[in-house]
C-alpha positions in Angstrom: 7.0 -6.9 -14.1 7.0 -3.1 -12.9 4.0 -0.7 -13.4 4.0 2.7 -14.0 2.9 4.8 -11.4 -0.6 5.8 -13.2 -1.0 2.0 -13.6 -0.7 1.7 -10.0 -2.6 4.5 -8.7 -5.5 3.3 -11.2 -5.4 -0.7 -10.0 -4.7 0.2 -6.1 -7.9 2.8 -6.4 -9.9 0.1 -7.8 -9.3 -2.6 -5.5 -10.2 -0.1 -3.0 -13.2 1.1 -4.4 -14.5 -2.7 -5.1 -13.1 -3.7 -1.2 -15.3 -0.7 0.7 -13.9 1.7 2.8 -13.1 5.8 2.7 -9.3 5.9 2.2 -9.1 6.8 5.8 -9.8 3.3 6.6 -6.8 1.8 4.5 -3.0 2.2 5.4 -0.5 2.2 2.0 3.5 1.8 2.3 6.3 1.1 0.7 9.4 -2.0 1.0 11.0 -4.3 -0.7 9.1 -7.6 0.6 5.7 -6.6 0.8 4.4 -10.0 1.9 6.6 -9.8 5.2 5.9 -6.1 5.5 2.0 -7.2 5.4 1.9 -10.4 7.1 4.6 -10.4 9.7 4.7 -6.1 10.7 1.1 -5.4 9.8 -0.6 -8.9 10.8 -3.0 -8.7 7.9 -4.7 -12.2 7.5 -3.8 -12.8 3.9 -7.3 -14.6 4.1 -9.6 -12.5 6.2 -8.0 -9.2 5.4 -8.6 -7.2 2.0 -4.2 -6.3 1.0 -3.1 -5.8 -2.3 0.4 -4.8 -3.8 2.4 -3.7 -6.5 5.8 -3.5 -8.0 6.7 0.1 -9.4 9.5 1.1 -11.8 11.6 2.7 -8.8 11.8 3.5 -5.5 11.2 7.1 -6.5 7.8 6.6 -8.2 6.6 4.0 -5.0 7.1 7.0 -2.5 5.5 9.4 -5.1 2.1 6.6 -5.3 2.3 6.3 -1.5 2.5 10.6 -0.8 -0.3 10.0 -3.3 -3.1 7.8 -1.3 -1.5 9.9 1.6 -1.5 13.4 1.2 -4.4 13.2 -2.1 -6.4 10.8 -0.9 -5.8 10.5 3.2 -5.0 6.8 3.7 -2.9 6.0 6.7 0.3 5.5 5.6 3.5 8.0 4.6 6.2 7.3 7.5 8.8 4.8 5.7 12.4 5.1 6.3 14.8 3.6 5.1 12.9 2.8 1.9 15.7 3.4 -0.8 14.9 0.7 -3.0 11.7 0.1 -1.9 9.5 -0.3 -5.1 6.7 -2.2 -3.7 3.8 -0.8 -3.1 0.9 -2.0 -0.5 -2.8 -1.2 1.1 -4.6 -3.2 2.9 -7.7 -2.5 5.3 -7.0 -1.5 8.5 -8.6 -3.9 11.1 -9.1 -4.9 14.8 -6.4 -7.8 13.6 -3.9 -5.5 11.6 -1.1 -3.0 12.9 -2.1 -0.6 12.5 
């Protein structure tokens, strides 16, 4: 079920806060299959790495929550294209094992 972007923001903020890490430290995107976009582009370890995602209520309100940990907050992050109908929303920790 879709989230609202405050919903988003507030669970995607936590995790971080709870996972360690300045926002500088953490990448957040947007795409439609977030556990390819994670697993395959990224390489996050689904079991070493800390990831989390979330399903907005439209493509629009994803890109406003990832200009959001961007351009608020200063996670990595912010150069989708081609990202439509993207309405997944992802973070993970960067790491020596993830891309970046």
């Amino acid at each position: 079920m879709a989230k609202t972007k405050q919903e988003i923001i507030t669970e995607i903020k936590s995790y971080i806060s709870t996972r360690g890490g300045e926002f500088s430290s953490w990448f957040v995107g947007v795409t439609n299959d977030a556990t390819a976009r994670l697993l395959h582009q990224h390489k996050v370890d689904q079991r070493k790495d800390s990831w989390v995602f979330r399903t907005a209520d439209s493509a629009a309100t994803a890109k406003e929550i990832e200009d959001y940990f961007v351009k608020v907050l200063g996670a990595e992050g912010g150069a989708s294209t081609g990202t439509e109908t993207a309405d997944k929303v992802y973070a993970y920790k960067k790491s020596e094992r993830t891309i970046p």
